[in-house]
LUMKOLFI-962923 format. One record per residue: residue number from 1; residue in three letters; chain; x, y, z of N, C-alpha, C in turn. Coordinates in steps of 0.1 Angstrom, whole numbers, plus 5000, padded with zeros to 4 digits. Example, Ala and Ser with C-alpha at 12.3 -4.5 7.8 and 13.67 -1.06 7.14 Angstrom:
(1 'ALA' 'A' (5132 4943 5078) (5123 4955 5078) (5132 4967 5078)) (2 'SER' 'A' (5128 4978 5071) (5137 4989 5071) (5129 5000 5079)) 
// end
This chain:
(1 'UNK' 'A' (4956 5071 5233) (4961 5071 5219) (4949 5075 5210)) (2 'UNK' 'A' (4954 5080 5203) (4944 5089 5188) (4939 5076 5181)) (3 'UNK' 'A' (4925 5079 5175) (4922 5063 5163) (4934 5064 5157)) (4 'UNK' 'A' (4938 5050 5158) (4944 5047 5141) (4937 5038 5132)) (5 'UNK' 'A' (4938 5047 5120) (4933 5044 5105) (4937 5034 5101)) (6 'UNK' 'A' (4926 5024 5096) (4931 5014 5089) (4929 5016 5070)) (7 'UNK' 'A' (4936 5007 5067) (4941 5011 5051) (4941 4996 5046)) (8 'UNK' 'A' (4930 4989 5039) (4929 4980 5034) (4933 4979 5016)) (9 'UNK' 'A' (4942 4974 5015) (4946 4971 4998) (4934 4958 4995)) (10 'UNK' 'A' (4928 4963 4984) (4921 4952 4975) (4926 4956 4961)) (11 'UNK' 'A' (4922 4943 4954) (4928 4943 4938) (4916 4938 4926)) (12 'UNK' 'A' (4902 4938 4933) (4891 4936 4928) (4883 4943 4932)) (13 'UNK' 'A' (4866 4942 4920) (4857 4955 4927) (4849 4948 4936)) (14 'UNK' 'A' (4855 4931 4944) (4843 4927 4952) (4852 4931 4961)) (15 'UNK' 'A' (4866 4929 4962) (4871 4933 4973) (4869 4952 4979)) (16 'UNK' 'A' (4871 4957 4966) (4868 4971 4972) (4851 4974 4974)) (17 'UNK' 'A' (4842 4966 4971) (4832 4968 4977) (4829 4964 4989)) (18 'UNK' 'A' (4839 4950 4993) (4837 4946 5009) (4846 4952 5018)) (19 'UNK' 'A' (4853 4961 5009) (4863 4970 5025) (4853 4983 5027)) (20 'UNK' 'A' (4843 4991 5018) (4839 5000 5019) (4827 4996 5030)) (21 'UNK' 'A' (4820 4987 5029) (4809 4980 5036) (4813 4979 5048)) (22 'UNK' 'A' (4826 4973 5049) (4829 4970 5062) (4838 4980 5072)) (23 'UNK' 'A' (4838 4993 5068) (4845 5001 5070) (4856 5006 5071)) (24 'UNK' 'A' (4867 5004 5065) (4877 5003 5056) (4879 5021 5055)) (25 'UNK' 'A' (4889 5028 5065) (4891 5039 5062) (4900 5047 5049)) (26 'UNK' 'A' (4909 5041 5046) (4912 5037 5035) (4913 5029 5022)) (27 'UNK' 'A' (4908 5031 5012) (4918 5022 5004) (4931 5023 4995)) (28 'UNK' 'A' (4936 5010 4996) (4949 5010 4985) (4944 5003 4973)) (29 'UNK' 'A' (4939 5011 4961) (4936 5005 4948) (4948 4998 4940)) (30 'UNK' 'A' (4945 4979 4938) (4959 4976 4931) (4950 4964 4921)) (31 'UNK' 'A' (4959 4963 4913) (4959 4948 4907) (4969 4936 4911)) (32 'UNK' 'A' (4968 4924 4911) (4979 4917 4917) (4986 4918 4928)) (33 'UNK' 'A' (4978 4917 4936) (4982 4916 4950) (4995 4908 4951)) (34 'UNK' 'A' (4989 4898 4945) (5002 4883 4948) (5011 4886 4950)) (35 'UNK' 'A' (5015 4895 4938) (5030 4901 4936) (5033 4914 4938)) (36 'UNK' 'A' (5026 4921 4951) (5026 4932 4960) (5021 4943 4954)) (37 'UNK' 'A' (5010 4941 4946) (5005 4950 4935) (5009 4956 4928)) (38 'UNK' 'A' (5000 4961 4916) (5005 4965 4907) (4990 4977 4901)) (39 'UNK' 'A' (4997 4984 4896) (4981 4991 4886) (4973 4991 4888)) (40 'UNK' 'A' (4961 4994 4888) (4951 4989 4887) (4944 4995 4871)) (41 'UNK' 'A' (4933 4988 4868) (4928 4989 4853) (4924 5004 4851)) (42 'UNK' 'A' (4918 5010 4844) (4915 5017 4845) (4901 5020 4848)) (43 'UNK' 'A' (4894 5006 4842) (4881 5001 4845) (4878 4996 4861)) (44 'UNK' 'A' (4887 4994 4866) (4892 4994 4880) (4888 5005 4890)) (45 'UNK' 'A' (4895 5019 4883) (4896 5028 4893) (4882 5037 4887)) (46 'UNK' 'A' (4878 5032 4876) (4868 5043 4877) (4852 5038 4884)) (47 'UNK' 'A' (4856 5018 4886) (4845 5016 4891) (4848 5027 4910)) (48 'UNK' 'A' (4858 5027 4912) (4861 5032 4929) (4859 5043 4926)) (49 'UNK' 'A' (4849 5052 4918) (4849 5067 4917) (4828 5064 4917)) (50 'UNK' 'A' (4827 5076 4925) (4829 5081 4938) (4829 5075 4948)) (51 'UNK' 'A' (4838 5068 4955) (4832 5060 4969) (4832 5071 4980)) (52 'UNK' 'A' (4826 5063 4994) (4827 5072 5004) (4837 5070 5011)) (53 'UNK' 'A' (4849 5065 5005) (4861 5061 5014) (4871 5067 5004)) (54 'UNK' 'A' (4886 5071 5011) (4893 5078 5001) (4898 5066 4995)) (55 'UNK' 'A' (4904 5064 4981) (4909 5053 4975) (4926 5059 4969)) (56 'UNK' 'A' (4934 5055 4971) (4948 5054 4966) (4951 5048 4957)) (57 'UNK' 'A' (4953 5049 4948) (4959 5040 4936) (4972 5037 4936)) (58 'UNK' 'A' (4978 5022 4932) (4990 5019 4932) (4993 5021 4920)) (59 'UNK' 'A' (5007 5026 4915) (5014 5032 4908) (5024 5025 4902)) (60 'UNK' 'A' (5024 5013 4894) (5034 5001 4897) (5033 4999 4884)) (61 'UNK' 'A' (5040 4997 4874) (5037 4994 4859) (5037 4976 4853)) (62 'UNK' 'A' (5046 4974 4865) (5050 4955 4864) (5060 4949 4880)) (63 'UNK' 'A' (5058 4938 4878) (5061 4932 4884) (5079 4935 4890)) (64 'UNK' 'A' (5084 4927 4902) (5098 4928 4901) (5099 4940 4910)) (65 'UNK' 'A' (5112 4943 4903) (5124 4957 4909) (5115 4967 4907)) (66 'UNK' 'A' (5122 4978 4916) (5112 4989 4913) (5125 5006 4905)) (67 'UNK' 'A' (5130 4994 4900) (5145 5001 4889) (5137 5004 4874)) (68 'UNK' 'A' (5133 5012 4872) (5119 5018 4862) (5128 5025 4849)) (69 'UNK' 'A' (5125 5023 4837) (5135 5028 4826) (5119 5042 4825)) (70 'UNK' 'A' (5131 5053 4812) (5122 5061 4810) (5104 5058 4807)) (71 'UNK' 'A' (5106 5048 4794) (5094 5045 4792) (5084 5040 4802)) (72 'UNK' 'A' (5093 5034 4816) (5077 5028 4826) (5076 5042 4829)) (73 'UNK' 'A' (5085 5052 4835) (5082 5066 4837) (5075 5071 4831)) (74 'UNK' 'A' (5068 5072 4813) (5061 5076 4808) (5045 5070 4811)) (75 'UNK' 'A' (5052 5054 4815) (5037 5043 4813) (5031 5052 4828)) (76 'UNK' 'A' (5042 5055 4840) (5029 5055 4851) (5031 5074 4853)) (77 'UNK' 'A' (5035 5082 4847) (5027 5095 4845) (5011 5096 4839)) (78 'UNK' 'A' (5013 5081 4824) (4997 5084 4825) (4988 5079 4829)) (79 'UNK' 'A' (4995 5072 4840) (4984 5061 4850) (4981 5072 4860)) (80 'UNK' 'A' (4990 5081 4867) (4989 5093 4874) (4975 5099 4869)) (81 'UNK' 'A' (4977 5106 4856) (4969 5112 4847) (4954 5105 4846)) (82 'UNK' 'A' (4951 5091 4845) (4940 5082 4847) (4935 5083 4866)) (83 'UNK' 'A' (4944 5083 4870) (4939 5088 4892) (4936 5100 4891)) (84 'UNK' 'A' (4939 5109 4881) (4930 5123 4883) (4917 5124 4875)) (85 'UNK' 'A' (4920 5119 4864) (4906 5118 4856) (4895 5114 4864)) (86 'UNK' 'A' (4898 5102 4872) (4886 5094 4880) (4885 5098 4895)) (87 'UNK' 'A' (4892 5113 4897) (4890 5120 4912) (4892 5112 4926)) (88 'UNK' 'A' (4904 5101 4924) (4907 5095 4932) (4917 5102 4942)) (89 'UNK' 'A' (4918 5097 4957) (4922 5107 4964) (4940 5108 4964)) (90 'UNK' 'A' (4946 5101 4956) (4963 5100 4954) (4964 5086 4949)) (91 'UNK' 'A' (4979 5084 4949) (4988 5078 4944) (4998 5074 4955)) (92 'UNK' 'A' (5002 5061 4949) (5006 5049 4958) (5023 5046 4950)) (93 'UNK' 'A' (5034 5056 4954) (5047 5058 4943) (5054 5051 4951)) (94 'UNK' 'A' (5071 5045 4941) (5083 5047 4949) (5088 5040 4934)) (95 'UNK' 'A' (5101 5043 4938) (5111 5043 4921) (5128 5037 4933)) (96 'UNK' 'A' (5135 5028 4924) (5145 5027 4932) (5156 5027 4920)) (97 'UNK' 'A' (5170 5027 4927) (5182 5030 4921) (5190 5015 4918)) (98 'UNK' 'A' (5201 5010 4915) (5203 4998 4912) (5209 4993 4923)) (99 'UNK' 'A' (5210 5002 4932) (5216 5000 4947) (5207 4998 4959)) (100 'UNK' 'A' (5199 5000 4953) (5185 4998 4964) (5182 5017 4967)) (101 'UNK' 'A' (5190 5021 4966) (5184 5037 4975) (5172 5046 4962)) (102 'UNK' 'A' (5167 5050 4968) (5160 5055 4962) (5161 5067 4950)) (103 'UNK' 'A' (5152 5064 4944) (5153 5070 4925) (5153 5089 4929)) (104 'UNK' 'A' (5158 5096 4936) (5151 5108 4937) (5150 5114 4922)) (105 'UNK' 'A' (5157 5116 4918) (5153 5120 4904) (5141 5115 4894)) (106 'UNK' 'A' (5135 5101 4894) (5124 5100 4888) (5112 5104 4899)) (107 'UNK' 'A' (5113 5099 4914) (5102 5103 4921) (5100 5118 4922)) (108 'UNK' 'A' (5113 5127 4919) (5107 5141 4919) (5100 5144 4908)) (109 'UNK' 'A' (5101 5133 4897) (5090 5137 4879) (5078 5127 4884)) (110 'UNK' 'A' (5079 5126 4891) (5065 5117 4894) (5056 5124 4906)) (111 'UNK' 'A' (5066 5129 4915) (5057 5135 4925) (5054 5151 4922)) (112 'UNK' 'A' (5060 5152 4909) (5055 5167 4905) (5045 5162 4894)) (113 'UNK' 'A' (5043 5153 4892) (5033 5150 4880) (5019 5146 4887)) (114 'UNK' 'A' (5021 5140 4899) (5007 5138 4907) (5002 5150 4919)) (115 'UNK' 'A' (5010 5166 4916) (5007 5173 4924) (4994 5175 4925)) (116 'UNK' 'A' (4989 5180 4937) (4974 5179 4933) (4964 5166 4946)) (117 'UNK' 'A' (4976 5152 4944) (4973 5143 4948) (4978 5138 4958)) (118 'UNK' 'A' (4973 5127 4968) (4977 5124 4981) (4992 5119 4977)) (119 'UNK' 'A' (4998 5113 4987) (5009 5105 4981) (5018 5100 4995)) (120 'UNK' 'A' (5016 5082 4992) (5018 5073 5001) (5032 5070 4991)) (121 'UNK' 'A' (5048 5069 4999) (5059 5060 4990) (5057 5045 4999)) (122 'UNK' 'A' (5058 5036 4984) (5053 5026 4994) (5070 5013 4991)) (123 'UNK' 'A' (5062 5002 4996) (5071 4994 5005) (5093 4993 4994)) (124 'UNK' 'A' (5093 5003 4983) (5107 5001 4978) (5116 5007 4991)) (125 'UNK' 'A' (5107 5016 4995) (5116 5021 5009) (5123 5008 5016)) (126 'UNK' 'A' (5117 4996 5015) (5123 4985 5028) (5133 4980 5020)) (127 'UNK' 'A' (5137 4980 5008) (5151 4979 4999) (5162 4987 5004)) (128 'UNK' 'A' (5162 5004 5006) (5166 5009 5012) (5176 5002 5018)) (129 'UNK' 'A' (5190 5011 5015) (5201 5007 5026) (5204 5018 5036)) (130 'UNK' 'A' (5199 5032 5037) (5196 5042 5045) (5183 5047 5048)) (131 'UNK' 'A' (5177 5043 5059) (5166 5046 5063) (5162 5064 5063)) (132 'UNK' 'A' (5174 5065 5069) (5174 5084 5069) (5176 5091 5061)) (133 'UNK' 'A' (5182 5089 5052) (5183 5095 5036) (5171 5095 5031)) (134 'UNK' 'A' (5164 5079 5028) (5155 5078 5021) (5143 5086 5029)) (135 'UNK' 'A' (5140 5087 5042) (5127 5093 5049) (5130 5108 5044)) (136 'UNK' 'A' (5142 5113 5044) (5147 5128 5043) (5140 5130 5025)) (137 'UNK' 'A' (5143 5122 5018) (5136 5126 5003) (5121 5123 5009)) (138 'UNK' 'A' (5118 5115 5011) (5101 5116 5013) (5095 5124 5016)) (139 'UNK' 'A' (5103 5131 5031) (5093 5142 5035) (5097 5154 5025)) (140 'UNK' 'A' (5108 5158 5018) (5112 5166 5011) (5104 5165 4994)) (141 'UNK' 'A' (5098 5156 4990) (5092 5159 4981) (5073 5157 4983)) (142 'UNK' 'A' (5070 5156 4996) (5057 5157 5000) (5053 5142 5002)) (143 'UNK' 'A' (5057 5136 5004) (5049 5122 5009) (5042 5122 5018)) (144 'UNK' 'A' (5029 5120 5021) (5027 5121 5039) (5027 5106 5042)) (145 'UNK' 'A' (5030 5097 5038) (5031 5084 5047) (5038 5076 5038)) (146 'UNK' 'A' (5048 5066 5046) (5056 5059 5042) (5052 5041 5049)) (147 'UNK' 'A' (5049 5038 5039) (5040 5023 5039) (5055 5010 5039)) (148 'UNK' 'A' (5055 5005 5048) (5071 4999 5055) (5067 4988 5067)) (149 'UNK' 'A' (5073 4979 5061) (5071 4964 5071) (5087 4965 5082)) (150 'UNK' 'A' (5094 4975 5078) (5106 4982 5086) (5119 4974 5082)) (151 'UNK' 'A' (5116 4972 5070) (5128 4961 5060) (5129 4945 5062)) (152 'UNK' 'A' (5118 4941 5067) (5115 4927 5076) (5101 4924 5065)) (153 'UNK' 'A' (5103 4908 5059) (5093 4904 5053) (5081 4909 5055)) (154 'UNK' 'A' (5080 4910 5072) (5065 4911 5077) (5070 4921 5089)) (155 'UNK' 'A' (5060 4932 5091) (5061 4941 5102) (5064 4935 5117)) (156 'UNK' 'A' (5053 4927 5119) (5055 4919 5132) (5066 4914 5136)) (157 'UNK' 'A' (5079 4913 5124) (5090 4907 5128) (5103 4918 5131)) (158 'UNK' 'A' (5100 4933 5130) (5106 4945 5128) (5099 4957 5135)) (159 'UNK' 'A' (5093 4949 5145) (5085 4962 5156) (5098 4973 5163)) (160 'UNK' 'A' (5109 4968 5169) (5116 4976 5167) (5126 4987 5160)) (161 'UNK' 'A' (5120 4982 5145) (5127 4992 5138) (5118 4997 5136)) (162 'UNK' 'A' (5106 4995 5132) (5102 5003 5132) (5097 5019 5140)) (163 'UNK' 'A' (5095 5012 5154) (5097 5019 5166) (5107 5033 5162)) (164 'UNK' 'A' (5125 5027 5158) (5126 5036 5153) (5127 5049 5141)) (165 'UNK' 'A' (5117 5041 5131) (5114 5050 5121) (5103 5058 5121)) (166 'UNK' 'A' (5092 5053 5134) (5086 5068 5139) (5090 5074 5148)) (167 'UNK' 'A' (5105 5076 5149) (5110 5085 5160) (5117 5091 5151)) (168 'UNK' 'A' (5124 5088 5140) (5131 5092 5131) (5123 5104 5124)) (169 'UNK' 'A' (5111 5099 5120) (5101 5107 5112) (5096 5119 5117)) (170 'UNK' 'A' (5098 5121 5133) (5096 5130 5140) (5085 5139 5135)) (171 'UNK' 'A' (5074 5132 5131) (5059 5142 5126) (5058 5145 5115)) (172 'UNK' 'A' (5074 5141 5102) (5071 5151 5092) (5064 5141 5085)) (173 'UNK' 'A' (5061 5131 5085) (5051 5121 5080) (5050 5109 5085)) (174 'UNK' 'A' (5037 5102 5080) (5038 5092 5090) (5043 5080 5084)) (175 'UNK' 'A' (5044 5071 5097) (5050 5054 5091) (5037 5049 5092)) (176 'UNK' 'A' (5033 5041 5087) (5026 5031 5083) (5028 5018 5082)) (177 'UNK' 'A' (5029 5009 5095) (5031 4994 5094) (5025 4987 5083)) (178 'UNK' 'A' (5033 4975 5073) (5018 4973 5067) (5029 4954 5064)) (179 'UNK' 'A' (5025 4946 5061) (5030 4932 5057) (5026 4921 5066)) (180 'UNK' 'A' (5016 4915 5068) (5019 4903 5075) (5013 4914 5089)) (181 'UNK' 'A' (4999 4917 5090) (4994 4925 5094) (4976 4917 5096)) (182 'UNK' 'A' (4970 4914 5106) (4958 4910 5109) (4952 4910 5123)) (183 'UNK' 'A' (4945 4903 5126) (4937 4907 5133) (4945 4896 5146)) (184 'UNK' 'A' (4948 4887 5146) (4961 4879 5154) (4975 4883 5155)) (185 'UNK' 'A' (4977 4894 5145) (4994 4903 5148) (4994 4913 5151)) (186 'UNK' 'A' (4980 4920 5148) (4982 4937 5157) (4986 4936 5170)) (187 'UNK' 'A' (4978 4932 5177) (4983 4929 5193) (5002 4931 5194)) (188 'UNK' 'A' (5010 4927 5186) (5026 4924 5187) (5027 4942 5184)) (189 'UNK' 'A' (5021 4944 5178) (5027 4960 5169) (5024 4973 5181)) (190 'UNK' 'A' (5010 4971 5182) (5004 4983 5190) (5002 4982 5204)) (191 'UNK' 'A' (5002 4984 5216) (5003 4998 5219) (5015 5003 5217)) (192 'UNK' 'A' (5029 4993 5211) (5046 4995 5215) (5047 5004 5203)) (193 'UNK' 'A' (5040 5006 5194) (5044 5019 5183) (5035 5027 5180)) (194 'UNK' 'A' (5037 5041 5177) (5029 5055 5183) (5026 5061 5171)) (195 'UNK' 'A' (5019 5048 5164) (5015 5052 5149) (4998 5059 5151)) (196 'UNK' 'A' (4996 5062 5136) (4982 5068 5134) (4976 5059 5126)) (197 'UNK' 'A' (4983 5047 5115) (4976 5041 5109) (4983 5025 5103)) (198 'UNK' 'A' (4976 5018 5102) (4982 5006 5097) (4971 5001 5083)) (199 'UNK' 'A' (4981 4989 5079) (4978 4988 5066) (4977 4967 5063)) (200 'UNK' 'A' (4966 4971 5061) (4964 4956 5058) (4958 4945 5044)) (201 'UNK' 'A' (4957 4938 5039) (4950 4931 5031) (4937 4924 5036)) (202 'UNK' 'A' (4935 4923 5048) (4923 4913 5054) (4920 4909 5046)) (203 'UNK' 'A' (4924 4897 5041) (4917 4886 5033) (4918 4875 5041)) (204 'UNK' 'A' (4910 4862 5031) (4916 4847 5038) (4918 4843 5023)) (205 'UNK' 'A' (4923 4832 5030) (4926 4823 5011) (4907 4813 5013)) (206 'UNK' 'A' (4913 4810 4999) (4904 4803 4990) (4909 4796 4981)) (207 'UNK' 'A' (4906 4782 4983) (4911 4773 4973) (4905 4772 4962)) (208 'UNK' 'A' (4911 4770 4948) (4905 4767 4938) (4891 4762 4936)) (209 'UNK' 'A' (4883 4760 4932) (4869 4752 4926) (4870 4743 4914)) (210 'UNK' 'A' (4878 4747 4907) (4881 4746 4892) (4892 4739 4889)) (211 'UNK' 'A' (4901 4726 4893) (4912 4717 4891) (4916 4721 4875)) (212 'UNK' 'A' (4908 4724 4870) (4909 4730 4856) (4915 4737 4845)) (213 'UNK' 'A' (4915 4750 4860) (4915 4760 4857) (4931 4766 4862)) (214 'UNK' 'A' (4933 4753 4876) (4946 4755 4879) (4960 4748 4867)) (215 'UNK' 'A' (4955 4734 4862) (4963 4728 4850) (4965 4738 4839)) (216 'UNK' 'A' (4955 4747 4838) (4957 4749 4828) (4965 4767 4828)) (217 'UNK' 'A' (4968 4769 4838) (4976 4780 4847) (4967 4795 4845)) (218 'UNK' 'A' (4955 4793 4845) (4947 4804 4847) (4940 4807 4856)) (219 'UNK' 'A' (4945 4799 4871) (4943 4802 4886) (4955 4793 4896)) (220 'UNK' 'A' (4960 4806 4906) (4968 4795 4916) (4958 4783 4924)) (221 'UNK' 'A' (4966 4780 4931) (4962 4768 4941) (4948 4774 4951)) (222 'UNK' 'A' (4952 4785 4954) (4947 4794 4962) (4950 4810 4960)) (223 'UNK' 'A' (4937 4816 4962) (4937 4831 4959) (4927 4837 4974)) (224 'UNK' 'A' (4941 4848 4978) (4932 4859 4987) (4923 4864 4984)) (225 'UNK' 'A' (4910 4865 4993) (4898 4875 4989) (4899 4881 5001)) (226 'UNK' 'A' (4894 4896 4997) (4892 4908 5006) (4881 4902 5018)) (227 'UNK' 'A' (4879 4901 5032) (4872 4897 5036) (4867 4910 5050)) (228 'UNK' 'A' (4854 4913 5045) (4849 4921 5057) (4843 4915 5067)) (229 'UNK' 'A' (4843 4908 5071) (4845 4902 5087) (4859 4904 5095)) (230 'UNK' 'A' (4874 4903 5082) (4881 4904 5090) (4886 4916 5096)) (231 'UNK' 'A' (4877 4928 5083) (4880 4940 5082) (4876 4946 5094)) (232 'UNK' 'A' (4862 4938 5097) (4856 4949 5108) (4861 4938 5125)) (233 'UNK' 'A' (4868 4927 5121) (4877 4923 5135) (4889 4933 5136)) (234 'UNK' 'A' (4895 4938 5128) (4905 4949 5127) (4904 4960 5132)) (235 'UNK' 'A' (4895 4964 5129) (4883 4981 5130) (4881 4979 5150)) (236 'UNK' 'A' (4879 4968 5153) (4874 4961 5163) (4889 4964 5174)) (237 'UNK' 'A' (4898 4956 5167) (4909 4954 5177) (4918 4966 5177)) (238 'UNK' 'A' (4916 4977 5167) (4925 4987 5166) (4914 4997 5175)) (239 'UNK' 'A' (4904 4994 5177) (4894 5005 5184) (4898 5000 5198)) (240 'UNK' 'A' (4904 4987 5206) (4908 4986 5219) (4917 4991 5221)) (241 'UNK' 'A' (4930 4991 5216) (4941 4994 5218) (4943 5005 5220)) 
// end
């Protein structure tokens, strides 16, 4: 089997400085992890300019559905326009319909507006009620990878669907495991799927310090941090397999 790429999401610049340290072939640039990301600042992405790792930006205006009115469409064309200014290597999209299937009409104003740029459609795809429809617009408007826990909370619990969504994809892009993904669940995923890259958060939690800070609702109970130890256990376990 060929390396596969690991793709670490951080939502801070200590986290994106500990996936870069720790070798982190990817990044996914976001804010708000918690809530599956979102944006990231702009002060954000221009600290990730120049790294020596490619960095992705998520593309997410708010929280919730990914059923987007004109004006978020306007908000994240000039978020697009902010990922080019700061020479970041693409954009992290997906737009959905009220049915779950995918937006093709706003992702074709969005994936013509980030031409130029990488472009990962990420997890609205596992809303999807047609897997094949929706993969058929992805490779048709240039996605090269589709970021998918295979419609299952967490990847590990949807290894065979996914199985069949890189058979499905037949080369024209790749799948990308990514949810509930570490250095104790790779083992369930790989060698049984004939991917090129996976996608993780390596963090651990961290409890509060500040009882304070939690009363007063300007920290949870506990917050993930990016952790490179577990980045480079990952680097580690995807290098055996």
């Amino acid at each position: 089997m060929s390396k596969i790429l690991l793709e670490v999401c951080v939502d801070d610049a200590q986290g994106l400085a500990a996936a870069v340290e720790a070798g982190a072939d990817r990044i996914e640039l976001c804010s708000a992890l918690a809530v599956g990301g979102l944006t990231p600042s702009a002060g954000l992405m221009a600290f990730a300019k120049p790294p020596p790792t490619p960095v992705y930006a998520m593309i997410r205006p708010r929280p919730g559905d990914f059923v987007f009115s004109s004006e978020e469409l306007d908000v994240m064309r000039r978020d697009i326009d902010a990922v080019r200014a700061e020479s970041l290597a693409g954009v992290v999209l997906g737009a959905s319909l009220s049915d779950g299937r995918l937006d093709e009409r706003m992702l074709t104003k969005l994936a013509g507006h980030a031409a130029g740029l990488g472009m990962t459609l990420h997890r609205a795809f596992d809303l999807v009620p047609d897997f094949e429809e929706a993969m058929a617009i992805a490779a048709e408007l240039g996605f090269e990878r589709i970021l998918t826990s295979g419609g299952a909370r967490s990847a590990p619990e949807a290894v065979d669907r996914l199985a069949q969504l890189v058979e499905l994809a037949a080369g024209r892009l790749s799948i990308m495991p990514g949810s509930g993904i570490n250095p104790d669940t790779i083992g369930e995923l790989l060698p049984r799927l004939k991917v090129t890259e996976v996608h993780s958060s390596c963090s651990v939690g961290e409890p509060a310090n500040d009882t304070r800070l939690i009363e007063m609702g300007f920290a949870p109970q506990e917050r993930r941090r990016t952790d490179a130890a577990t980045i480079r256990a990952m680097k580690a376990r995807l290098g055996a397999l």
